[in-house]
C-alpha positions in Angstrom: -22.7 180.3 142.7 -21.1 183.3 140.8 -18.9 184.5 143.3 -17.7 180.4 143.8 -17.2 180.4 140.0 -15.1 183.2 139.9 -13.0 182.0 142.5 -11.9 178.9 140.9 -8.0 178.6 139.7 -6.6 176.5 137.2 -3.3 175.0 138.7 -1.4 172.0 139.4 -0.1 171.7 142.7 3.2 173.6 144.1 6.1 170.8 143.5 7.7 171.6 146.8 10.6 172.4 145.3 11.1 176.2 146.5 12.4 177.8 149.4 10.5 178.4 152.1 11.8 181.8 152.8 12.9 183.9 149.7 16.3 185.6 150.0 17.7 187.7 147.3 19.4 184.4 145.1 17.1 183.0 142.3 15.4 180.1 142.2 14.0 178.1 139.9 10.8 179.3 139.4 12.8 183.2 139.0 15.0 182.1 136.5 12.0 180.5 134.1 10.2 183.7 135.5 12.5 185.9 133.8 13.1 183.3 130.6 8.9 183.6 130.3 9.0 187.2 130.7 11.9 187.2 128.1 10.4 185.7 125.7 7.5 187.2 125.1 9.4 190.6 125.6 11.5 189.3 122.2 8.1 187.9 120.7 6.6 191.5 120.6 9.8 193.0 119.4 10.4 190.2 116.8 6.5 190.2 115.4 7.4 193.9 114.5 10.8 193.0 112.7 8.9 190.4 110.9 6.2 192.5 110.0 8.5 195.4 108.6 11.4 193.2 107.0 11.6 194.7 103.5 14.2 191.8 102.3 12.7 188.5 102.0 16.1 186.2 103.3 15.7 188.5 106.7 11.8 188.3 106.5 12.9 184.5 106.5 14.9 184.7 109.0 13.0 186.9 111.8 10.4 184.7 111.1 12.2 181.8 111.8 13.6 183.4 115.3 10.1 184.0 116.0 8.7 180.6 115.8 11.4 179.3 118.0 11.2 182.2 120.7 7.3 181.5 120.3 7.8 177.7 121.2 10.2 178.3 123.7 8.2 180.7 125.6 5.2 177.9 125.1 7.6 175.1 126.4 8.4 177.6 129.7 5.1 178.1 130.0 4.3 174.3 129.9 6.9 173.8 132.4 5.9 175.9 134.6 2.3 174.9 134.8 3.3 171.2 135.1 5.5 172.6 138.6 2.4 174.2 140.0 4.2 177.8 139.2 1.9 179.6 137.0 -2.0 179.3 137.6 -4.7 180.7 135.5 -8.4 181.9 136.4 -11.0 179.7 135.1 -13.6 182.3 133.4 -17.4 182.6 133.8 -19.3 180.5 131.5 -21.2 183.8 130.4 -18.7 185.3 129.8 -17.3 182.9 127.9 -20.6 182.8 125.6 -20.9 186.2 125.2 -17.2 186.7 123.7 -18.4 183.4 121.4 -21.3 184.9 120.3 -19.3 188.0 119.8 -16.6 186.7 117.8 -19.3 184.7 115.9 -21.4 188.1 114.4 -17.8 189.2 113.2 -17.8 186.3 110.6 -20.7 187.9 109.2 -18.9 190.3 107.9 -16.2 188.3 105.8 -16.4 188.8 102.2 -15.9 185.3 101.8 -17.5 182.8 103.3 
């Protein structure tokens, strides 16, 4: 039962709409490869701009550019899922409990609650 669980993917099927043999061009599922990678390259780089922005109208503004390059690396994401292009592993439910329970002791230690 474990080792069945752990196989299990999260995916929509392939949309067929690939080559069967890749050459050296792009295809579609590159290009939103590369826009996906992209994205969260200028996510990471922009959450540290944000972060360190000592002027508020370009705190503003960075923050702005990273909502958008957030969304549009969630829309990618969302497209490529939908196309049967990017699959995920379904975790174990233990696991799953454990990182719950985990997460759960933390709020314990809010001053506030």
């Amino acid at each position: 039962m474990q080792n069945q669980q752990q196989n299990k993917q999260i995916a929509n099927p392939s949309t067929g709409q690939l080559p069967k043999v890749k050459t050296p061009e792009m295809n579609e599922r590159d290009f939103m490869n590369d826009g996906l990678s992209t994205c969260k390259y200028l996510t990471d780089s922009l959450n540290v701009a944000v972060r360190e922005a000592s002027h508020d109208q370009l705190y503003q503004e960075f923050l702005q550019i990273l909502e958008e390059t957030h969304q549009s690396s969630r829309d990618l994401f969302n497209l490529m899922f939908k196309k049967g292009w990017y699959k995920l592993e379904a975790a174990e439910q233990q696991k799953v409990d454990q990182a719950h329970q985990q997460f759960s002791n933390y709020s314990t230690q809010f001053p506030y609650q």
